[in-house]
GUVEX-842080 format. One line per 3 residues: number of its first residue (from 0); for each residue x, y, z of N, C-alpha, C. Coordinates in nm, 4 decimals. Layout:
<pts>
NUM) X Y Z X Y Z X Y Z ~ ...
</pts>
This chain:
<pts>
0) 0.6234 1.8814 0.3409 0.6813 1.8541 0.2101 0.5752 1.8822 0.1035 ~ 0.6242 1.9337 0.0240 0.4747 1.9516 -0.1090 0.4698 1.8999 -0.1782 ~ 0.5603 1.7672 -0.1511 0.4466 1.6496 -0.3015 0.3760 1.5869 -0.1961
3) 0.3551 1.5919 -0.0777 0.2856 1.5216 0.0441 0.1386 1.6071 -0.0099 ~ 0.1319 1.7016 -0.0199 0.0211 1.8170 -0.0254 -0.0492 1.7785 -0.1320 ~ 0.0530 1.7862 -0.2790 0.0056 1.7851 -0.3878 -0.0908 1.6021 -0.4030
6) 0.0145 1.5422 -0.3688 -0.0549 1.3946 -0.3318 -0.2337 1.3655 -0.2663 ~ -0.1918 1.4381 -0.1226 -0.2878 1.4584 -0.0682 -0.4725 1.5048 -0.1086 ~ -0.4279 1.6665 -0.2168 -0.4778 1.7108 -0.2760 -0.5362 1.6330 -0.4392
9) -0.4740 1.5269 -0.4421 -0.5346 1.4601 -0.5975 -0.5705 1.3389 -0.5369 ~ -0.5586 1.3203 -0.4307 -0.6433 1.1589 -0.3634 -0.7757 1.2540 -0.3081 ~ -0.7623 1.3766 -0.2793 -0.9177 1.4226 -0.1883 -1.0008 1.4519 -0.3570
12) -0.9096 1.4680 -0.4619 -1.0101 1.4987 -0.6130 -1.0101 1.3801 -0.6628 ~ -0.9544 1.2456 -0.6107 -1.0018 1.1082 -0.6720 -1.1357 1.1207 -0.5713 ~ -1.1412 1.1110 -0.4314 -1.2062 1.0890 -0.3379 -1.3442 1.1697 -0.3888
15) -1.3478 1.2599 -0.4488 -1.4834 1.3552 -0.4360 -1.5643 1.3267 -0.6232 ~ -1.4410 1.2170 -0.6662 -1.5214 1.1576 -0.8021 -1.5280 1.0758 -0.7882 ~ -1.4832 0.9514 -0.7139 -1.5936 0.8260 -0.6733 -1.6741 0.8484 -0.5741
18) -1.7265 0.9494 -0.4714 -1.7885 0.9915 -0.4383 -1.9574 1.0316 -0.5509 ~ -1.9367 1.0868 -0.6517 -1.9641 1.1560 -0.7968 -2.0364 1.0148 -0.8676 ~ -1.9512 0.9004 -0.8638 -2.0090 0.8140 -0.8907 -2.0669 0.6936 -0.8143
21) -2.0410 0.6867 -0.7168 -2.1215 0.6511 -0.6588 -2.2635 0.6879 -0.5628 ~ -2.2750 0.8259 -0.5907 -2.4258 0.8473 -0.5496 -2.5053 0.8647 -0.6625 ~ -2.4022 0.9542 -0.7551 -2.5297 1.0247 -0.9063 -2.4636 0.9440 -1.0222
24) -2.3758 0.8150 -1.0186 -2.3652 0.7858 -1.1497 -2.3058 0.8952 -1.2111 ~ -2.2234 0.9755 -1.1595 -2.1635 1.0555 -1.2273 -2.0081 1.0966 -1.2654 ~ -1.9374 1.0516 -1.3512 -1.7966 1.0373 -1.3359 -1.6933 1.1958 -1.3860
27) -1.6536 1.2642 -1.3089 -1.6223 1.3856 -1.2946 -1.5027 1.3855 -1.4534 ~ -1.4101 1.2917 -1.4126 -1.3285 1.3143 -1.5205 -1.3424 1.2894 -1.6076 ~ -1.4415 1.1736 -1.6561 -1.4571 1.1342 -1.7489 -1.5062 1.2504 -1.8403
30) -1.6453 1.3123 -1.7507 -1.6888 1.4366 -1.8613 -1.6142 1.5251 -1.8576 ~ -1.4925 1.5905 -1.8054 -1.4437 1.6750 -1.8337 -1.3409 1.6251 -1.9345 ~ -1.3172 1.5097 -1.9612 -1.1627 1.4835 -2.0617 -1.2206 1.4225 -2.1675
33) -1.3422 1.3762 -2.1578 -1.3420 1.2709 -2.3329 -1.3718 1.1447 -2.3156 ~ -1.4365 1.0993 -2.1647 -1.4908 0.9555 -2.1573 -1.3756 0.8643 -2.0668 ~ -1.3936 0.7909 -2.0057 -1.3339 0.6768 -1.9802 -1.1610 0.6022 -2.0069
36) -1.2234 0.6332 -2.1595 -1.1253 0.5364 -2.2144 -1.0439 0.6572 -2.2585 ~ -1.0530 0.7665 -2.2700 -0.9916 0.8907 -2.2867 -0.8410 0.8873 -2.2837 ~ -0.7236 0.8795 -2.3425 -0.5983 0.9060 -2.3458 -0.5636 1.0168 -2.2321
39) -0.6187 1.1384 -2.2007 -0.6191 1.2047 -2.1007 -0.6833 1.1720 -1.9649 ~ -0.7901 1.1279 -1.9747 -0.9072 1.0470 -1.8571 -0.8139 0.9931 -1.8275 ~ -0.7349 0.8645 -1.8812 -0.6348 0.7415 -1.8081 -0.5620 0.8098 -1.7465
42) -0.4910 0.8895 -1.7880 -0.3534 0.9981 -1.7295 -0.3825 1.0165 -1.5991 ~ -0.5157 1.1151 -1.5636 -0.5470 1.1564 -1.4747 -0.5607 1.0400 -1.3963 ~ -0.6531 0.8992 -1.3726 -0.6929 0.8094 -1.3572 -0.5962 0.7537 -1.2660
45) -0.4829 0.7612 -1.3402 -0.3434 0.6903 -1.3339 -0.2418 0.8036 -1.2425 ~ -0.2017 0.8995 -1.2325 -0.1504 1.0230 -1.1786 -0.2555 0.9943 -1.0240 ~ -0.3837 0.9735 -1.0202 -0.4367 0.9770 -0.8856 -0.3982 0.8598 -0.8347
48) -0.4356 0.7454 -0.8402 -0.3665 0.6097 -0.8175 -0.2344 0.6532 -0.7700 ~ -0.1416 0.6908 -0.8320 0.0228 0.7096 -0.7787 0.0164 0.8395 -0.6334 ~ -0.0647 0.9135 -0.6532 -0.0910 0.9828 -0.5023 -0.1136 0.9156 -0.4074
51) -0.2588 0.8163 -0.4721 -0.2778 0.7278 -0.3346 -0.2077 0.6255 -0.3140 ~ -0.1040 0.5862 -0.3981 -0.0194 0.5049 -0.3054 0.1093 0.5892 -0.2500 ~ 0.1327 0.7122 -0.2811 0.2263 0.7330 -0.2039 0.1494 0.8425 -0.0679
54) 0.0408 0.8489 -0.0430 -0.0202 0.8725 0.0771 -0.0221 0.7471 0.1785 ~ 0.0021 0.6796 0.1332 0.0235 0.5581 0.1971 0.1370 0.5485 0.2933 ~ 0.2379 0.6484 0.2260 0.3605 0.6204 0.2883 0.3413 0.7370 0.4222
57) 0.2268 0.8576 0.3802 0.2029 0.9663 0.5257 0.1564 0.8498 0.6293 ~ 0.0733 0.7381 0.6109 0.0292 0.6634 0.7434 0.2060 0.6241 0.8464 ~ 0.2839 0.5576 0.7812 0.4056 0.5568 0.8625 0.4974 0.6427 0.9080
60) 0.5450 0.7599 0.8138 0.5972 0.8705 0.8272 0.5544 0.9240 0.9702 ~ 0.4713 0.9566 1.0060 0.4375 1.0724 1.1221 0.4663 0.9514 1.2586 ~ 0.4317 0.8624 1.2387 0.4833 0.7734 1.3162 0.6399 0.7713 1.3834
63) 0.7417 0.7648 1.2485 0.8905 0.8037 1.2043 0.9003 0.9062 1.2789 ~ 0.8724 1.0124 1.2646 0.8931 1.1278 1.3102 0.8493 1.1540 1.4196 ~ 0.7905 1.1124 1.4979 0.7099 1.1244 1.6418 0.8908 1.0302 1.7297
66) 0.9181 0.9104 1.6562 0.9913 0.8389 1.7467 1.1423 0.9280 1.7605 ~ 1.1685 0.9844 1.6184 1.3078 1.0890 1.6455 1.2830 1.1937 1.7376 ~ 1.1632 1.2459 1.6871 1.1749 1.3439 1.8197 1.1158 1.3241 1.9393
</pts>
């Protein structure tokens, strides 16, 4: 499914900016959008959050699908 992908793909670009900040103190989106508190920064912020909770739902799914077939 490709919002599974697209999901997938913006939790591994949350994953590789707290990564970012937690070794170099360095917050990826922040410098690319305008800081933190950024009207765009939040967006993004917020758009990754909703990936990772619906990656949440791939942990049961394959499960689902293993028992139909």
């Amino acid at each position: 499914m490709i919002l599974d992908r697209i999901a997938l793909l913006l939790v591994i670009i949350g994953a590789i900016n707290w990564g970012g900040i937690g070794l170099f103190q360095f917050d990826l989106v922040a410098f690319i959008f305008g800081g933190q508190g950024a009207l765009l920064s939040r967006i993004i912020y917020t758009v990754v959050a909703l990936a990772g909770l619906w990656c949440v739902s791939l942990l049961f799914r394959g499960r689902e699908e293993e028992r139909v077939n």
